[in-house]
C-alpha positions in Angstrom: 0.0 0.0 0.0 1.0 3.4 -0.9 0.4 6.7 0.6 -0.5 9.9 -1.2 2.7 11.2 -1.1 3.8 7.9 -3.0 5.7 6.4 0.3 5.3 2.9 1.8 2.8 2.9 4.6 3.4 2.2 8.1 2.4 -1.0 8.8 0.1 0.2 11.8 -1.7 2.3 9.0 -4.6 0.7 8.3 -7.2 2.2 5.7 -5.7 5.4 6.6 -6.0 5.4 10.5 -2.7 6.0 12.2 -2.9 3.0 15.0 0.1 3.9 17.0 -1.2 7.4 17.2 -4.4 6.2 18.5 -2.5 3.7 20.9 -0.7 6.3 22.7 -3.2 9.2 22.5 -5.4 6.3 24.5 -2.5 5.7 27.3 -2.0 9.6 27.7 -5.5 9.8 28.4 -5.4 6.7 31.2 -2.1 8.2 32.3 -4.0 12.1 33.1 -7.2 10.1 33.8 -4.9 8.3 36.8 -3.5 11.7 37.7 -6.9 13.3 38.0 -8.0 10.9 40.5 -4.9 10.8 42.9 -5.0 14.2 43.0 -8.5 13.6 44.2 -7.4 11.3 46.6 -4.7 14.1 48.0 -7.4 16.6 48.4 -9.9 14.3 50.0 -6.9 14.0 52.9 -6.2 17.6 52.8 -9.7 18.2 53.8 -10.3 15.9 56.5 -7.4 17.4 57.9 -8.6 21.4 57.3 -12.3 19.6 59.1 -10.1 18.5 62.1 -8.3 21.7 61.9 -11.7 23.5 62.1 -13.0 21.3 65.0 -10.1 22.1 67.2 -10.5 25.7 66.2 -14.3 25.3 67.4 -12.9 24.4 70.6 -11.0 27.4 71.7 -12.5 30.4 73.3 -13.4 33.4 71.0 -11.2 35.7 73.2 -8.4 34.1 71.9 -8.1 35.8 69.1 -5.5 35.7 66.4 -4.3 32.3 68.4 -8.0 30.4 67.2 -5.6 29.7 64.0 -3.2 27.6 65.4 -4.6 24.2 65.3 -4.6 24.4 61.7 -1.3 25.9 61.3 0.0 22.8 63.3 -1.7 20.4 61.1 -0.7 22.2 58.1 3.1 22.1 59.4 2.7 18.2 60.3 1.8 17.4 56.8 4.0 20.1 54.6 6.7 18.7 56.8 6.2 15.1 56.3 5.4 15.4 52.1 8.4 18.3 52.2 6.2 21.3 51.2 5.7 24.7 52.6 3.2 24.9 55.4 1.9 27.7 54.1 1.3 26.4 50.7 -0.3 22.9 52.7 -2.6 25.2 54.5 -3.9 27.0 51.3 -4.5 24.0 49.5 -6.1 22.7 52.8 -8.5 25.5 52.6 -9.1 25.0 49.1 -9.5 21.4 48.6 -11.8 21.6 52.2 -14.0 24.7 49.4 -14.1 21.6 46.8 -15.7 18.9 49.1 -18.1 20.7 50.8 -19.4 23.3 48.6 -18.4 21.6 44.6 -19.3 18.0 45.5 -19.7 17.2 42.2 -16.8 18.1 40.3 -14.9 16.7 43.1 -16.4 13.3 42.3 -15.6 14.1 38.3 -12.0 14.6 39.4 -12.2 11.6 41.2 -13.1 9.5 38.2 -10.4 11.1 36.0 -13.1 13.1 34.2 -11.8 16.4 33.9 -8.3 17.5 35.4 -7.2 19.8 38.0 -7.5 22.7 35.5 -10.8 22.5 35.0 -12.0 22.0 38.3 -9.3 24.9 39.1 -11.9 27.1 37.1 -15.1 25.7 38.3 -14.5 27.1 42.0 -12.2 29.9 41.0 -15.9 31.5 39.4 -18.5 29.4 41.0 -17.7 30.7 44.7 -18.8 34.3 43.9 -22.2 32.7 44.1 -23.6 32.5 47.7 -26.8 30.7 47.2 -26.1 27.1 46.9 -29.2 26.0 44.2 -27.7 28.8 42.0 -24.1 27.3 42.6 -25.4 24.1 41.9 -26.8 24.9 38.6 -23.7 26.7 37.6 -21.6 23.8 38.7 -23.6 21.1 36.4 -23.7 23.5 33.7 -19.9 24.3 34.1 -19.1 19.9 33.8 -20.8 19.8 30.6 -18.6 22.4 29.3 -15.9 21.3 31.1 -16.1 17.8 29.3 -15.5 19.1 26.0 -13.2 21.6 26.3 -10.0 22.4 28.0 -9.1 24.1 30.9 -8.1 27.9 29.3 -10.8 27.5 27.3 -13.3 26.7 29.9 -12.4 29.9 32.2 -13.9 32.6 29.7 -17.1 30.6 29.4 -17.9 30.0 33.1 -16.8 33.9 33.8 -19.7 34.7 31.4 -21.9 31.8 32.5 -21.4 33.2 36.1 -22.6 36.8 35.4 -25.6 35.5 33.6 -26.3 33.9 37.3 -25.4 36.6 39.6 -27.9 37.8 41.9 -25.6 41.3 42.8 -24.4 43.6 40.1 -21.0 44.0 38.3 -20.8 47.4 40.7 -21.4 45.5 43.6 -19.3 42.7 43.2 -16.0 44.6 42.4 -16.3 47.3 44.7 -15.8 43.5 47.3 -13.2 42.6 44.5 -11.2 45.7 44.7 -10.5 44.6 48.5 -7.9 41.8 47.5 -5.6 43.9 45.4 -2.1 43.6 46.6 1.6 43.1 45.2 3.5 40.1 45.3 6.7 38.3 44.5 7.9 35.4 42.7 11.2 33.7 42.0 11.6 31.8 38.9 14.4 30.3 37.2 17.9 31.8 36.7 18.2 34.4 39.1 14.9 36.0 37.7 11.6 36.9 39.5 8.1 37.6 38.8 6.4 41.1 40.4 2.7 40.0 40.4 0.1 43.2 41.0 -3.5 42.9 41.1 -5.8 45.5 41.3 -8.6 47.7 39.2 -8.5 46.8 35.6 -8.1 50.6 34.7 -5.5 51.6 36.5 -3.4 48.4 35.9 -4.0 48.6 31.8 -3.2 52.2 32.6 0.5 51.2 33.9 0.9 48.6 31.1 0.2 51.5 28.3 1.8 54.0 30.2 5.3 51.7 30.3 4.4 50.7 27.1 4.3 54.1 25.7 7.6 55.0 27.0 9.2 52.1 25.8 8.1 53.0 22.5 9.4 56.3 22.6 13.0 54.9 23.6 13.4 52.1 20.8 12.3 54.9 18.2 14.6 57.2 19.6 17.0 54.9 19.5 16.2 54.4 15.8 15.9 57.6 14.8 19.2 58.6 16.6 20.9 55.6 14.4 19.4 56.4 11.4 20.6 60.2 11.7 24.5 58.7 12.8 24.1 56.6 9.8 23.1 59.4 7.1 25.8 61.8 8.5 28.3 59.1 8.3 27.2 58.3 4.5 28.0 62.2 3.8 30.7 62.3 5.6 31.9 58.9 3.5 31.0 60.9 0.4 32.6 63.5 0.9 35.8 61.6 1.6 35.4 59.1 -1.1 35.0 55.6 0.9 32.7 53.5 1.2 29.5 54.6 2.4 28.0 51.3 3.1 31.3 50.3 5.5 31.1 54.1 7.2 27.3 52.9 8.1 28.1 50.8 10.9 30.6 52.8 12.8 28.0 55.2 14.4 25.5 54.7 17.5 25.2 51.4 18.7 21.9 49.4 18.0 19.7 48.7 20.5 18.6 45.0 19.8 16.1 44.7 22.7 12.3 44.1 22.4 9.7 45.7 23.4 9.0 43.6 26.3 12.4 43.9 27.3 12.4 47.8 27.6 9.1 47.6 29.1 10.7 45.5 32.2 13.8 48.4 32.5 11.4 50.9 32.1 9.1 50.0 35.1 12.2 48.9 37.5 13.8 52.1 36.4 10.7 54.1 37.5 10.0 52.9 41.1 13.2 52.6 42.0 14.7 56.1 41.2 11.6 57.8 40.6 12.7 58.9 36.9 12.5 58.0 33.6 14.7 59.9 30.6 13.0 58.6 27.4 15.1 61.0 25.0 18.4 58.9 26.4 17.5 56.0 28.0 19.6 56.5 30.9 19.9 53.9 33.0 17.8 51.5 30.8 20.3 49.8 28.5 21.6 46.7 30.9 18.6 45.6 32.5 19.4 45.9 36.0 16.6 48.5 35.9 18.3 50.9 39.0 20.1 48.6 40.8 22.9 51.4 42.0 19.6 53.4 43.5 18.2 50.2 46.0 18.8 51.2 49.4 16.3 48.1 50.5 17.3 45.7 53.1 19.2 42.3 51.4 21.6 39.8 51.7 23.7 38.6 49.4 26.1 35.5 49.6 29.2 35.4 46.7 31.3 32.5 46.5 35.0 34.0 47.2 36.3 32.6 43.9 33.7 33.9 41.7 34.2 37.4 43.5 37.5 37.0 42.5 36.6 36.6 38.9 38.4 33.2 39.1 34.4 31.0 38.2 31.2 32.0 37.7 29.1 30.6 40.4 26.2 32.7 40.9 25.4 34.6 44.3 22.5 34.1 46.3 20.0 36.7 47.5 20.2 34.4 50.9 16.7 32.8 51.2 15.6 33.6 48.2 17.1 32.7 44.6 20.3 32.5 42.6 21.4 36.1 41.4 24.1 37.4 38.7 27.5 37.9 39.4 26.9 41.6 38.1 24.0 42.2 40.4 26.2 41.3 43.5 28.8 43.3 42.4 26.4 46.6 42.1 24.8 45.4 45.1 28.1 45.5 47.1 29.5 48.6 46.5 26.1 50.2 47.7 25.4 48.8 50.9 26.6 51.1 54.2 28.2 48.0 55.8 28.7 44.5 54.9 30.6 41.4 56.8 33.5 39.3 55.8 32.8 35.2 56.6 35.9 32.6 57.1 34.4 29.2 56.1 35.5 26.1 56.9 36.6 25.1 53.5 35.6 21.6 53.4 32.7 21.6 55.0 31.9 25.1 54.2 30.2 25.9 57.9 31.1 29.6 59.4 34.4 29.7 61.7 34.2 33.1 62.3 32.9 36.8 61.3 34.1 40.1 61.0 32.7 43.4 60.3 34.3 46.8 59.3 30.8 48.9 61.1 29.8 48.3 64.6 27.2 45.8 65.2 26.3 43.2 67.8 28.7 40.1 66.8 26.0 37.3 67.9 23.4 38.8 65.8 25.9 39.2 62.9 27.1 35.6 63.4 23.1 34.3 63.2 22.4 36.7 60.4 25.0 34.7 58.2 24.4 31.1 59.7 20.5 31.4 59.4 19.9 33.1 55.8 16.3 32.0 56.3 13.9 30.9 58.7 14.8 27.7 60.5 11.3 25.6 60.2 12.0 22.7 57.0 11.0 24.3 54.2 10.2 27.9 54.9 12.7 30.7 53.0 11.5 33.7 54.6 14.4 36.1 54.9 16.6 36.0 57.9 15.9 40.2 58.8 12.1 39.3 58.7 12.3 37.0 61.2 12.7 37.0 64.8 15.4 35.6 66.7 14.3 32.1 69.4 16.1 31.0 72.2 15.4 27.6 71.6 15.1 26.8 75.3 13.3 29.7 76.6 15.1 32.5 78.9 13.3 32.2 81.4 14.2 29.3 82.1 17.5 29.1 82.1 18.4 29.3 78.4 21.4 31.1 76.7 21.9 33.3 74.7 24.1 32.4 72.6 24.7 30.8 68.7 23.9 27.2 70.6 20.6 27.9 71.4 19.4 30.5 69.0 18.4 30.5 65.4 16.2 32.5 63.3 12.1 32.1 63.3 9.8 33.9 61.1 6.6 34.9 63.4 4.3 32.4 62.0 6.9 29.3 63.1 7.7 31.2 66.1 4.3 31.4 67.0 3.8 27.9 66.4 7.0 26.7 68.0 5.8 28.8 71.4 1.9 28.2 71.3 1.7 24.2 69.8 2.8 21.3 70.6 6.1 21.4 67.9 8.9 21.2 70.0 12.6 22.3 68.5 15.9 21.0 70.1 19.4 22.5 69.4 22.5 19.8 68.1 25.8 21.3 67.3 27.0 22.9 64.4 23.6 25.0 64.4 21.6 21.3 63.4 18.2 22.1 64.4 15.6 19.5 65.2 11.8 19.8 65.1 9.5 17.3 66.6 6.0 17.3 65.6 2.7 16.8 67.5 2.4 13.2 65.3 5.6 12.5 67.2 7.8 12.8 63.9 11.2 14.0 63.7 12.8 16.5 60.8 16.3 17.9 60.9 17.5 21.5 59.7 20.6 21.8 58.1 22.6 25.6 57.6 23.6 25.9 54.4 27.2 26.3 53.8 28.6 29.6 53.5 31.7 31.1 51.7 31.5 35.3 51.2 28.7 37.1 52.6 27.4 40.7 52.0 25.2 41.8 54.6 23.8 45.1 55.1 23.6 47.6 58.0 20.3 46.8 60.2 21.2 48.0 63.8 17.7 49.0 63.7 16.2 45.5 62.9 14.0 43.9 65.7 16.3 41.9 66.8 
């Protein structure tokens, strides 16, 4: 049998039909189908345990306040620490999934039977809990399945935002004059050293920014272009008037600026909060990227292996707790800080020795500052200045104060260290060890440290 194009056929080609094709588009199904239903099962735990959570919260006395929240911070920490995931993330998704049992039976039992994924079921509650009355949320919710079984996920989102204002019992008005309420600015750290600046807030005002920046970023590439294309006709007369070649003359004038328009975009907006100025006729401070780095007077800390700082590799730095950075970034970085610390490191197994600093400073607090360049509970990576530093053994009861029983605490885990049952104990070589209410043990290592930069923060709360 030949095909069209005059080829021998595959011998799974029958009549036409591509069997392999069909063969594997069939396991890929089974295989999400599969995935769709443990993540089912994962959610079914995650909100029994947000139920218990809420049933120990039921327990304590309203005057407690703020503290009403702790039993399910515990459990969240018992499970994130046991899977290896951030309690906070745990007791988000505890929260959600505990939103998809009780009040979206339904297309928790299709996820359950691998008939639509995690995406769709994403988009079911992400537009179905604006409605309040449960017979209209059920409607919307069998409505949203049928779709949902024919369509995929980015697909599905546009149709159930409509399908849910067809519903509504409130008006548009109403409803984002709640909405505007959750607008807020958040971070992100992706890949590579890079990270992700997430606002939300009035659509106006937001497309107002992105056509603002955009705007400006316009003006800079064409005056860039123009300011090219003027070098380049002066340096064609000036070639003719010499007699050389006009076409070679061409190139030797103003550099070209190669970036897109998303790129200038990005400088533009990093250039504008953090110096306050913008100069779209020159570009100024727009051409690397670093979008005002030399102007950040923020509180950071920033680890550099001592050969790289040397120029002799190129191991990235570290913005300590956070992400990898470039080697160019610590280097700007460094020469603007007020004060910054010199670390000896054991050079095999790269733990601190010893620390020494050029401004005045408590050396106990400098010495944490470098071991701890996060939060001591496994897993969490908030930053080492906003956290608090725990005795481990309380001072009050006998404790010391010093590196072997103190390490840094972000509130929430110093909260739950001092108001659950988690219990922490000390080990040498600043090794700390939790113990959790289930009676299971996890270990906290300090990462190894060569050069560190650390700012001036006599003022932090420490």
């Amino acid at each position: 049998m030949k095909t069209k194009h005059g080829g021998d056929a595959h011998d799974d080609d029958v009549d036409g039909v591509d069997a392999v094709a069909a063969g594997l588009a069939a396991e890929y199904a089974a295989a999400v189908a599969a995935i769709a239903a443990a993540e089912a099962q994962a959610m079914s735990v995650l909100a029994r345990a947000q139920a218990v959570g809420l049933e120990r919260v039921a327990e304590i006395p309203r005057s407690a306040g703020r503290e009403a929240e702790l039993p399910l911070r515990a459990l969240a920490a018992e499970l994130g620490a046991c899977a290896r995931q951030p309690d906070r993330s745990v007791q988000r998704r505890m929260n959600d999934a505990h939103t998809l049992v009780t009040r979206f039976a339904a297309s928790f039992e299709a996820l359950a039977a691998g008939a639509v994924s995690v995406g769709h079921v994403r988009a079911i509650v992400e537009h179905g809990v604006k409605l309040t009355d449960p017979e209209v949320r059920a409607a919307f919710e069998t409505e949203a399945l049928e779709r949902a079984a024919s369509t995929t996920p980015g697909r599905l989102g546009p149709q159930l935002a409509r399908l849910v204002e067809q519903v509504q019992p409130t008006t548009f008005a109403e409803r984002h004059k709640v909405a505007r309420e959750s607008r807020g600015v958040w971070v992100r750290d992706v890949e590579d050293g890079m990270t992700e600046l997430l606002l939300r807030g009035p659509a106006v005002p937001v497309h107002g920014i992105h056509d603002m920046i955009t705007h400006i970023a316009r003006d800079v590439l064409n005056t860039a272009h123009a300011a090219q294309t003027a070098d380049a006709a002066e340096a064609a007369d000036a070639a003719e008037v010499e007699g050389e070649d006009a076409a070679e003359a061409e190139g030797d004038g103003v550099p070209v600026d190669s970036r897109t328009l998303d790129q200038v975009r990005a400088d533009v907006l990093m250039e504008m909060v953090l110096t306050h100025r913008i100069d779209t006729e020159t570009g100024e401070g727009l051409g690397d990227g670093h979008g005002g780095l030399a102007s950040i007077r923020a509180t950071v800390n920033v680890t550099v292996p001592a050969l790289a700082l040397a120029g002799v590799t190129d191991d990235p730095a570290e913005l300590v707790g956070r992400t990898p950075i470039d080697l160019d970034t610590a280097r700007i970085l460094a020469k603007s800080v007020p004060g910054w610390e010199r670390v000896l490191a054991d050079p095999i197994t790269g733990g601190v020795l010893a620390v020494d600093r050029y401004t005045r400073s408590a050396d106990l607090t400098r010495y944490l500052r470098v071991r701890d360049p996060h939060c001591r509970f496994p897993g969490c990576r908030m930053p080492t200045h906003r956290c608090d530093i725990d005795h481990g053994q309380d001072f009050a009861l006998g404790g010391a104060t010093d590196h072997r029983n103190l390490c840094a605490l972000c509130r929430r885990h110093h909260v739950l260290k001092g108001e659950t049952p988690w219990r922490v104990k000390h080990h040498p070589g600043g090794v700390i060890e939790w113990i959790s209410p289930g009676g299971l043990h996890y270990t906290d290592t300090p990462p190894p440290v060569t050069i560190g930069f650390v700012p001036d923060l006599e003022d932090a709360p420490f």
